[in-house]
N, C-alpha and C positions, 0 to 999 in steps of 0.2 A: 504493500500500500504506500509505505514511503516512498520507493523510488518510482511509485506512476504519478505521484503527486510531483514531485522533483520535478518532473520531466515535462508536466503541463505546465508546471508553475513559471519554470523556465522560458518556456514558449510563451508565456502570456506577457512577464516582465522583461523580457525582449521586442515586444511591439510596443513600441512609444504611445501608439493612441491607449492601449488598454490602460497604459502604467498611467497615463492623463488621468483616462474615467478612472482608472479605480482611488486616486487620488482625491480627484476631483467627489467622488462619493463620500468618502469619510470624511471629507472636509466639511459636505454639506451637513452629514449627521450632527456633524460639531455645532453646526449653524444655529439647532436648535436651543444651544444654550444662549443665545444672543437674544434667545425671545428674555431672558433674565433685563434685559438693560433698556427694555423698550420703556419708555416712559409718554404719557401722554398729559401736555399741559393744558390746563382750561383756567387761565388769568394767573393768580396764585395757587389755585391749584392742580398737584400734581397725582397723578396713577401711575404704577411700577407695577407691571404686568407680573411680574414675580413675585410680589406683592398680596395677589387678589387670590393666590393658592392654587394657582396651576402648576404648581410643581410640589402639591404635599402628596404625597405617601396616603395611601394608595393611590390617587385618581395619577399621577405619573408616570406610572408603568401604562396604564390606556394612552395617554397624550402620547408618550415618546415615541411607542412602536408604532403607533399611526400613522408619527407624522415621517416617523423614519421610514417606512414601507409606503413613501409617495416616491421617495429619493430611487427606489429600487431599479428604476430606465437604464440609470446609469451602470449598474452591475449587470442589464439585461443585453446591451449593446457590445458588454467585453465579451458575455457568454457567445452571442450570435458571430461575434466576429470569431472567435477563438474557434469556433467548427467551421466554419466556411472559411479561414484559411488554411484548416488543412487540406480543405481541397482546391483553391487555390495556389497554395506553395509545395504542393505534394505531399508533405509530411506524412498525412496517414498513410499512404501506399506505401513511405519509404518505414514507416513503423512495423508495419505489416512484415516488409520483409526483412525487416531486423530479427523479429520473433515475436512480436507481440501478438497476441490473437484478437480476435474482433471483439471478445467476449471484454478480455483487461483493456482493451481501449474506451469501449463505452463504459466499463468501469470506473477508469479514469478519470473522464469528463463529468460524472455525478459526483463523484468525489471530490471535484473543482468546486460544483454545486453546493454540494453538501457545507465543504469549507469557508466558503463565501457567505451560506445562511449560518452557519455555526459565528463567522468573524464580526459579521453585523450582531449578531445578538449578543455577543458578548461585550459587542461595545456601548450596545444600546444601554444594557445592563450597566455597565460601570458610571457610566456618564449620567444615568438615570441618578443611580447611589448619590454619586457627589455634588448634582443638581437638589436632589432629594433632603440630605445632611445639609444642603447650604440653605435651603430656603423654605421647606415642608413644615410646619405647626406640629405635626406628629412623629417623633422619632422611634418611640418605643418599637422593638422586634417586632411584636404582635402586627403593628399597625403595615411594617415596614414591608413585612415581603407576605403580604395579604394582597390578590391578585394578581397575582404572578405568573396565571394563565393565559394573561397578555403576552409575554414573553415567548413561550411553547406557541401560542396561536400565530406570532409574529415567526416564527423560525418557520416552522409549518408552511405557512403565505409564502414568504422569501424563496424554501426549496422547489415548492411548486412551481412557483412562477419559472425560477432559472430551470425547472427541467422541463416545464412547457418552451419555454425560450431554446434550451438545448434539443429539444426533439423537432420543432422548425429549423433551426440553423442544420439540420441533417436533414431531414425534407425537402429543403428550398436550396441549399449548399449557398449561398447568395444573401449575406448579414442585410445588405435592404432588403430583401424583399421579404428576409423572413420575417423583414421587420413590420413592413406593411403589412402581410398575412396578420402577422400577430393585434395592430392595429383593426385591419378589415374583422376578425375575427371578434374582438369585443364592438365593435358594432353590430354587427353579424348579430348578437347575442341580446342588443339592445331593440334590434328591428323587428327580431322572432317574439319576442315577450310583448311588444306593443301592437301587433299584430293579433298574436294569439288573445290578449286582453281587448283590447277595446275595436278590432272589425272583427275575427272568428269569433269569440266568447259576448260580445256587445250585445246588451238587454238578455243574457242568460243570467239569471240568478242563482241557478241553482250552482253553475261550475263558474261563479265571476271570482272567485278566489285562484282556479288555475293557472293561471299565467304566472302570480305570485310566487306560488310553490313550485312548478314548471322552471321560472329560470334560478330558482336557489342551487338548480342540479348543472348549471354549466357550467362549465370551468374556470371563464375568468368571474364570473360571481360569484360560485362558489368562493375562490381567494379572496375578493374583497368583504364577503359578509363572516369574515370570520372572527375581524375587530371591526363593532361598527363605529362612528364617528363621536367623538367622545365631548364635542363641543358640548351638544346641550345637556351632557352629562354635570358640565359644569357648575358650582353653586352659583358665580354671579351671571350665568343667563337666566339658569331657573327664576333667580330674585326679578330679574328683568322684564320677565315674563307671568310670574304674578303681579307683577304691580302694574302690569299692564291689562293685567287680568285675561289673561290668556290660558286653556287648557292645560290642565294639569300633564305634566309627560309620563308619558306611563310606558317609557320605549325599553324594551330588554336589547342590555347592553353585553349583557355574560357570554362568554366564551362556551359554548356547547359540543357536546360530542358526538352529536349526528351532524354536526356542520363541518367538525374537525373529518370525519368520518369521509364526508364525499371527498373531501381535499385530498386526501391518502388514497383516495379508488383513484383519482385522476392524475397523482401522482404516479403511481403503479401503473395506469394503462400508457402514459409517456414514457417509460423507462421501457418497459416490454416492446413498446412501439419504435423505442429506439434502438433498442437492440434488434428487432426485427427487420427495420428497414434494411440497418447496416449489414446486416448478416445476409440477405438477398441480395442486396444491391452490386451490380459489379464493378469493382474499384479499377 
């Protein structure tokens, strides 16, 4: 395992563009601490966004991995490029006849995956912590690592994604276009659910919920409803929103395991898929 890791890793930090994005990605994760310094002035008075308790323990662990799993394009376009140059610069044929077999090559490249969602979460995690200790109301253990299925749910999303991302860039061989696929694909996914809702299912009452449940089962929805958005989770919208006297929210925000559950079939059916292709395909 070490040395197929070596050997990708190699190739990745050899192409200047990857060594950019993948820089350029941790930099942004970092980004998020700079919401700490935002201030907003109204005459003499001021608001410190860090302040209002968006970074206490628990509701943190929901903020950070959300907002860090927007940033993920950028680790999606190293994945797609890194397969589609090896068959652009030959590499995998020339791997092939080194001795590698098809089977440790695709193992290799989830294992890129795997490392990339394993590297983000651990960073997210740290960064969270010392966001957390600087600025959270709540320190206590108990409070501290209370939701932390945000985390699992966030690693989860990240590997998916990159091995949906990995199983186009061997599809398409062509980092644009697998890129657009993957683009055309989550609209794709947005046209069928609007479709099926409101012209096929339109004035059925008895199945107007279908479309709903229908697209929790696609893929890129699946990944996105795994953390949902954590905003109006927040104490000072809620306040904002009673005093506006607006609906109470009643939105389930928890980490499940029939959501987690599709994410792993679809993860599975990508990795089988990609092993599939490449083992037919003739190099």
């Amino acid at each position: 395992m070490k040395r197929l890791l070596s050997i990708e890793f190699q190739k990745i930090w050899k192409n200047k563009a990857s060594r950019v994005l993948l820089l350029a990605y941790f930099v942004l994760l970092s980004s998020i601490a700079l919401v700490a310094s935002i201030k907003f002035s109204f005459g003499t008075f001021e608001i410190r966004i860090a302040d209002q308790g968006i970074f206490n323990f628990p509701y943190i662990w929901h903020f950070n991995t959300f907002v860090a799993a927007l940033f993920k394009i950028f680790l999606a376009v190293v994945i797609v490029s890194m397969m589609a140059n090896e068959y652009t610069y030959g590499t995998l044929k020339q791997n092939l006849i080194d001795g590698l077999s098809k089977k440790e090559f695709i193992y290799s490249k989830f294992l890129v995956v795997g490392s990339f969602a394993l590297a983000s979460t651990l960073f997210v995690f740290i960064m969270s912590l010392i966001l957390g200790y600087s600025f959270s109301s709540y320190t206590e253990l108990s409070i501290v690592f209370t939701d932390l299925e945000y985390l699992l749910a966030f690693f989860i999303k990240l590997f998916a994604f990159f091995s949906f991302c990995l199983f186009l860039g061997i599809l398409v061989k062509r980092s644009a276009f697998a890129l657009g696929f993957l683009t055309l694909w989550f609209i794709a996914e947005q046209i069928i659910y609007w479709i099926v809702k409101f012209v096929i299912l339109s004035g059925d009452d008895k199945h107007k919920n279908f479309g709903d449940t229908m697209i929790k089962y696609f893929p890129m929805e699946s990944m996105w409803n795994l953390s949902k958005e954590p905003v109006t989770r927040f104490n000072a919208v809620k306040t904002i929103e009673n005093a506006m006297g607006g609906a109470q929210n009643i939105k389930d925000y928890g980490v499940h395991f029939s959501e987690v559950s599709i994410v792993l079939v679809w993860t599975f059916i990508f990795i089988l898929t990609s092993y599939y292709i490449l083992k037919k395909r003739d190099l």
